[in-house]
C-alpha positions in Angstrom: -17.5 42.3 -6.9 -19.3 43.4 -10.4 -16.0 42.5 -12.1 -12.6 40.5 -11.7 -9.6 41.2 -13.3 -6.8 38.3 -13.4 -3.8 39.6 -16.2 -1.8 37.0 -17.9 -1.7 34.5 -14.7 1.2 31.6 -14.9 2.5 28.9 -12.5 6.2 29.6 -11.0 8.4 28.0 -13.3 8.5 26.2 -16.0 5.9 26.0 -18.2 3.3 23.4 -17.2 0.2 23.1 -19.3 -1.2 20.7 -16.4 -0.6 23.1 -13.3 -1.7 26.1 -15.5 -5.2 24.6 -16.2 -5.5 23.9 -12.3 -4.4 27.5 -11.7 -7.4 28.9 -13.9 -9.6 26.6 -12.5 -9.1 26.9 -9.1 -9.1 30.4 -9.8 -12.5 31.1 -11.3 -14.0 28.5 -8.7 -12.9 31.2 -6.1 -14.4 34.1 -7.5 -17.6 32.0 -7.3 -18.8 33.3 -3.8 -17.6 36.8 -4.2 -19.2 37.8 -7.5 -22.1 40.0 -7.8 -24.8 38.4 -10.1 -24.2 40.0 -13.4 -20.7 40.0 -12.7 -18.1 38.8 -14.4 -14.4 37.6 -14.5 -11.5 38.9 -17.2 -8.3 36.7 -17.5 -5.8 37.9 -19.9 -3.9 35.2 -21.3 -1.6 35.1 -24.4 -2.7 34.6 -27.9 -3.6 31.2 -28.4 -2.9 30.2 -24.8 -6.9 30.0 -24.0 -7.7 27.4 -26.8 -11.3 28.9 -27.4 -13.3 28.8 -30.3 -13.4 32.6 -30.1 -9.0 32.8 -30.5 -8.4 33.7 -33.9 -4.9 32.5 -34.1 -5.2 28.2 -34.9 -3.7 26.1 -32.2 -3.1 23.0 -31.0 -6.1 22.3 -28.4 -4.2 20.1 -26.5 -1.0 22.3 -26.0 -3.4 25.0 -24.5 -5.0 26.0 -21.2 -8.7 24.7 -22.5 -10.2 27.6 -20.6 -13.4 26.9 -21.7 -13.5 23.4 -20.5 -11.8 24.6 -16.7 -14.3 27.7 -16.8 -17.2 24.9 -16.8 -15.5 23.3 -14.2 -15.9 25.9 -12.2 -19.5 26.9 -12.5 -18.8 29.7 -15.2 -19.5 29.9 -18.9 -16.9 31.7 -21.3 -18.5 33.9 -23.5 -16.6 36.3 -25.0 -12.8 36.6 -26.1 -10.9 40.0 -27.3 -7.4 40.7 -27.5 -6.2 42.3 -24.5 -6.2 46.4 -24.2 -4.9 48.5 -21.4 -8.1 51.0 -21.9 -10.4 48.4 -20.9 -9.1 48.8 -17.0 -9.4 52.1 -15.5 -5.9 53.3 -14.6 -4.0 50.6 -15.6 
């Protein structure tokens, strides 16, 4: 695939900052095999949920998904953040 789209994933439930890391983890670590080099994977999450540098909006690092650090974890390198805009995916 040249490109992955995932749109505001979340574990069953309540909300579980520990579970939802794993989710995003495991998730990018699966797209691994299946992406075309060049490719790349989109996740929308919430304002402030990602805890990236490139989130505007202050938060408390340790109350967030750290998708940068899970993205490493999986092989992949976060490099870009924009807030989230239904024209970016083709009939969505």
């Amino acid at each position: 695939f040249d490109r992955i789209i995932w749109n505001f994933p979340h574990v069953v439930g309540k909300s579980n900052i520990k579970h939802n890391r794993a989710l995003i983890r495991d998730f990018l670590a699966a797209t691994t095999p299946v992406l075309a080099p060049g490719g790349d994977v989109c996740v929308a999450l919430c304002e402030g949920q990602g805890g990236s540098r490139f989130e505007g909006r202050p938060t408390d690092w340790l109350q967030t998904w750290q998708v940068t650090e899970r993205a490493n974890e999986a092989g992949h390198l976060l490099y870009a953040s924009a807030p989230w805009s239904d024209a970016v995916v083709e009939g969505y």
